[in-house]
Backbone bond lengths (Angstrom), bond angles and torsions (degrees), N, CA, C in turn:
res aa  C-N    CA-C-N  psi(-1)  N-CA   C-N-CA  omega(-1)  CA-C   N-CA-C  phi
1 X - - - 1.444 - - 1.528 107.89 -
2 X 1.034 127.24 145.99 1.286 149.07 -169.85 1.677 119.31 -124.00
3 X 1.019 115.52 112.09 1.308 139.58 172.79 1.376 122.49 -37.09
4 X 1.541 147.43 173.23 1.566 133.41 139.64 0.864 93.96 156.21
5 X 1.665 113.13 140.08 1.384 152.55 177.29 0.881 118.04 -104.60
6 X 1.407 140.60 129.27 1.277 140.33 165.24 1.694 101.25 -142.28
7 X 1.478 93.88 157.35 1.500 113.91 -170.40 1.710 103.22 -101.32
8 X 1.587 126.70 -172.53 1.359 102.64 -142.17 1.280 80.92 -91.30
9 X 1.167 147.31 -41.02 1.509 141.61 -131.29 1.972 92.17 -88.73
10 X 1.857 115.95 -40.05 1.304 120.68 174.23 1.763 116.82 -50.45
11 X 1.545 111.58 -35.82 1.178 126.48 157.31 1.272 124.92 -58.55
12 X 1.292 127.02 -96.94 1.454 109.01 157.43 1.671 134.71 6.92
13 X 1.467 105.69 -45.99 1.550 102.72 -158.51 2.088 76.55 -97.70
14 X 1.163 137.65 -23.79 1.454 147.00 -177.53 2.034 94.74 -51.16
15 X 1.657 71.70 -57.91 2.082 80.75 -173.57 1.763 104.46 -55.10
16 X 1.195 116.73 -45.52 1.568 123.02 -153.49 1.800 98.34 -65.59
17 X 1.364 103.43 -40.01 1.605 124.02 -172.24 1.673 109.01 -46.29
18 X 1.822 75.28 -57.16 1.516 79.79 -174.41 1.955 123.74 -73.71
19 X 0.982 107.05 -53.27 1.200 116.97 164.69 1.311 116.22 -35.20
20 X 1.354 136.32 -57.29 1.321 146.77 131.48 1.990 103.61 16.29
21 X 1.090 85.50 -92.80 1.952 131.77 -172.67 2.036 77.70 -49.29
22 X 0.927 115.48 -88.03 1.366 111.41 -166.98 1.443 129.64 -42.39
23 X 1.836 102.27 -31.00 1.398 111.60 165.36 1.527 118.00 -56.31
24 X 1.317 115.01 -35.05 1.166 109.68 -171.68 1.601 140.02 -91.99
25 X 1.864 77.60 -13.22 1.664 94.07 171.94 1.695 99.16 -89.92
26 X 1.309 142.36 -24.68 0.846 113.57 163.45 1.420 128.23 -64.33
27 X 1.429 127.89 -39.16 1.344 144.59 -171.43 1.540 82.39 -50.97
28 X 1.514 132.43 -82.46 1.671 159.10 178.07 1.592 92.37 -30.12
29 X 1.525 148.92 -46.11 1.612 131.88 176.74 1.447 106.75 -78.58
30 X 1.406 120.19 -2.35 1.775 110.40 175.67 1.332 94.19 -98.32
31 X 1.247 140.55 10.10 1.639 125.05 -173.02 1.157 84.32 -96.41
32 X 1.669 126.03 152.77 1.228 154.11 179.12 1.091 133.54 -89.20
33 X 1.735 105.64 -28.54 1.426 127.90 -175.94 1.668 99.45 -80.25
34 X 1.176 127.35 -42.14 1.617 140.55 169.68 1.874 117.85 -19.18
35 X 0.956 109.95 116.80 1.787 96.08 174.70 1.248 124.18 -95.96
36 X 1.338 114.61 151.18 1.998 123.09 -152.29 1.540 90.79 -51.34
37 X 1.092 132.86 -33.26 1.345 124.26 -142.63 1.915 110.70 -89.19
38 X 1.879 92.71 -38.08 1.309 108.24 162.97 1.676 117.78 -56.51
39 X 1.378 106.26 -46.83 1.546 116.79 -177.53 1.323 114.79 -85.69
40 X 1.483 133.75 9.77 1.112 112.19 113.54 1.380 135.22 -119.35
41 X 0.783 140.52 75.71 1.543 162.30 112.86 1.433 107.12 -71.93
42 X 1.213 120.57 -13.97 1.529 116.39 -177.18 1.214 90.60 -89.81
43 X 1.409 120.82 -62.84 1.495 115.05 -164.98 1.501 100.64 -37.94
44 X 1.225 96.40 -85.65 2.056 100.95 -172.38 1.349 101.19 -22.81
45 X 1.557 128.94 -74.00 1.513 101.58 -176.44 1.590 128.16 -42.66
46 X 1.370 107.34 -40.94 1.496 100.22 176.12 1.449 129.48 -58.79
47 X 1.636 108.54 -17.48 1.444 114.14 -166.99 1.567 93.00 -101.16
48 X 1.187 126.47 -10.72 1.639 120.69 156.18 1.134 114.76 -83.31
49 X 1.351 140.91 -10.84 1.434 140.28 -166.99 1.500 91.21 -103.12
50 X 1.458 113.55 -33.17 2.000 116.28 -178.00 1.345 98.40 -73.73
51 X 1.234 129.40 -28.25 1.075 99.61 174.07 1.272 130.67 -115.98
52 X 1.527 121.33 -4.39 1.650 102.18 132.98 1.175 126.48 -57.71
53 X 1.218 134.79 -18.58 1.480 124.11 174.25 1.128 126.17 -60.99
54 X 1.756 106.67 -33.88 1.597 118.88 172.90 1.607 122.06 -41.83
55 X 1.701 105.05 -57.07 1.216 107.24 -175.77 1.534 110.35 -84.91
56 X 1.461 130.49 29.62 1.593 127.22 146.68 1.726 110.76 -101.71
57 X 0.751 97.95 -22.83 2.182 117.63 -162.37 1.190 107.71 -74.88
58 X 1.229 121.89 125.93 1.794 104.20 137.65 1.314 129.53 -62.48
59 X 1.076 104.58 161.29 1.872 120.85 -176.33 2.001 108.52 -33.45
60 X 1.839 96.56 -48.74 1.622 112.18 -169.32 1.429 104.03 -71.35
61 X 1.744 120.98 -36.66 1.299 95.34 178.82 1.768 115.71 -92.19
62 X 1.154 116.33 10.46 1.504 129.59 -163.30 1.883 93.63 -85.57
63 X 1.478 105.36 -33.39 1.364 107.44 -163.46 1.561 112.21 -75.68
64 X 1.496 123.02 -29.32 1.329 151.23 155.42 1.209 101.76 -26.28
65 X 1.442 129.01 -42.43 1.440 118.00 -153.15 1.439 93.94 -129.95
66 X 1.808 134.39 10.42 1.266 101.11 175.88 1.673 128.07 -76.23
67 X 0.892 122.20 -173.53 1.446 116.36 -174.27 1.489 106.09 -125.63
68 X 0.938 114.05 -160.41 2.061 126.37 177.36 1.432 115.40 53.93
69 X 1.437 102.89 -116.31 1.799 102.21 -168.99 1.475 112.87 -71.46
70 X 1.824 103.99 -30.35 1.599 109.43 -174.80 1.990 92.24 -78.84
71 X 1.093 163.13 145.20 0.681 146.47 175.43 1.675 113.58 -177.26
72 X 1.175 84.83 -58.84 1.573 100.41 174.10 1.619 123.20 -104.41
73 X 1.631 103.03 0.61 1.808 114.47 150.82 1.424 92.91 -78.32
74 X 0.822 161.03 -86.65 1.782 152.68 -73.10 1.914 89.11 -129.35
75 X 1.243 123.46 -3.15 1.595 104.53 -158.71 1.523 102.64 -112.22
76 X 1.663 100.88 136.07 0.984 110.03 -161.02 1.524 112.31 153.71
């Protein structure tokens, strides 16, 4: 386990990063042209990026980005 501090504004820009990164792998698993094998390796990255994101986020913006069964409640 690994340690780290960040101050609020270093946080903030932590959240923006990630969110960022997640926007795009989702945008990148709706493309069609993509192969199963590539898209998931995306997932797994995304579900490591969800969950560092957790511990910068609140609960409201955490819900924005879950994936699976909640998926199609939360979008929007």
């Amino acid at each position: 386990m690994i340690g780290l501090l960040l101050n609020s504004k270093e946080c903030d820009e932590m959240k923006y990063l990630i969110k960022r990164e997640m926007d795009e792998i989702l945008f990148d698993l709706e493309d069609h042209r993509i192969d199963h094998v590539v898209k998931h390796a995306m997932e797994e990255r995304y579900k490591v990026l969800f969950s560092l994101f957790k511990r910068f986020a609140p609960a409201k913006d955490c819900m924005k980005y879950m994936r699976g069964k909640f998926k199609n409640i939360h979008k929007g």
